[in-house]
Phi, psi and omega in degrees: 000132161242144177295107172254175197216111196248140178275101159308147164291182162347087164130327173225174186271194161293348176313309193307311188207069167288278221291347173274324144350290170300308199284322169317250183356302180321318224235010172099007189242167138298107166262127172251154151241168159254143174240152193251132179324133114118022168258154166082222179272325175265034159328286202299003177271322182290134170219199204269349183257331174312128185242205146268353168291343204281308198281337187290300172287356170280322169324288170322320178302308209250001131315301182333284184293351189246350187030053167297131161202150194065044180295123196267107177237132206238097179290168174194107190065244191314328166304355156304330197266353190263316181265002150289312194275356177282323194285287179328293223240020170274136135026117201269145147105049190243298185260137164210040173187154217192089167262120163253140164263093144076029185255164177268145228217066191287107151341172174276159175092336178239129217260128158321313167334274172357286202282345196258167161289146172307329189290326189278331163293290152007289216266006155289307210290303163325314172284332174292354203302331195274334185241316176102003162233351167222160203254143163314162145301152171287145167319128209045023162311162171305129208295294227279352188290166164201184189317156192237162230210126181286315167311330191265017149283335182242033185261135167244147190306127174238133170227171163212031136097325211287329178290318189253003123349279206304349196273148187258328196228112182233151172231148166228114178283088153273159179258124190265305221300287218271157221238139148084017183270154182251020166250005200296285187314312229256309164303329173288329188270300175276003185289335178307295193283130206288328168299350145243189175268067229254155176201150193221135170228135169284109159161147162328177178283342200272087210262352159307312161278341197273321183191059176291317165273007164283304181314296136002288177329276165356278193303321187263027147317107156106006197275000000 
């Protein structure tokens, strides 16, 4: 049996993959999911102090509180930059697999700001526009999505490498299907590299809806 600990991307709660949840457990597995501090259900936690140390320490948390080991954690976009730096600073033999969906796959030193499109950028600064901390959802999100806490897009990431040694195995899904993605460079880099595991699906970002069971497939290589 395995665990996995699945990460939402921007915007959202553990909700986005409850239903991948279930089909893991179906299969014999453990699922956890994370909301991330001040998204989701835990919206009303949010302020002007939520970081990217914050969502990074939640990740950790429900490692802990879940007393997970030999753990599969599994990002999706913005959940990339959370379950690297969760991976760096867990406890050695707590991660030994690492899947990002269409995610960002971050150095020490580098922030989602960094790593995103200009467009994308754009459209933080905009959405923070009503308050300064925290940015909207995009126009026709899904009704559950909710404000996202701004600091932890432009905070950049300190790893020092030692944790994520340790991980044995990383994939990386990219989703082909969409226009205007800021994962193309990042799927072009690691397809080079012989330590991953690169897979490309035709879908949108929204990859849960898009191709859950090519995804699916993914996670219980070798599982």
């Amino acid at each position: 049996m395995t665990t996995f600990v699945l990460v939402p991307g921007g915007w959202r709660g553990g909700w986005y993959f409850s239903a991948l949840a279930d089909r893991l457990r179906s299969a014999g597995h453990r699922a956890l999911t994370v909301t991330p501090t001040g998204v989701g259900d835990r919206a009303h936690l949010t302020s002007a102090d939520v970081n990217l140390d914050t969502h990074i320490d939640d990740v950790l948390a429900v490692l802990a509180a879940e007393e997970a080991g030999d753990a599969v954690l599994v990002g999706h976009s913005y959940g990339g930059m959370l379950i690297t730096g969760a991976a760096d600073r867990a406890p050695s033999g707590v991660v030994r697999r690492l899947v990002y969906s269409d995610a960002y796959v971050p150095e020490d030193g580098q922030s989602c700001w960094d790593l995103t499109t200009d467009g994308y950028r754009d459209a933080f600064l905009a959405g923070a526009a009503a308050d300064g901390y925290t940015v909207q959802p995009p126009p026709g999100s899904d009704p559950r999505v909710t404000a996202h806490p701004l600091a932890s897009f432009l905070q950049r990431i300190r790893l020092d490498g030692t944790g994520l040694r340790a991980v044995r195995t990383r994939d990386y899904v990219y989703l082909s299907g969409w226009d205007g993605s800021p994962f193309t460079a990042v799927h072009d880099r690691l397809a080079k590299d012989p330590t991953w595991r690169v897979h490309t699906l035709d879908s949108g970002h929204d990859v849960w809806r898009d191709a859950p069971e090519e995804f699916l497939e993914i996670l219980l290589l070798g599982e």
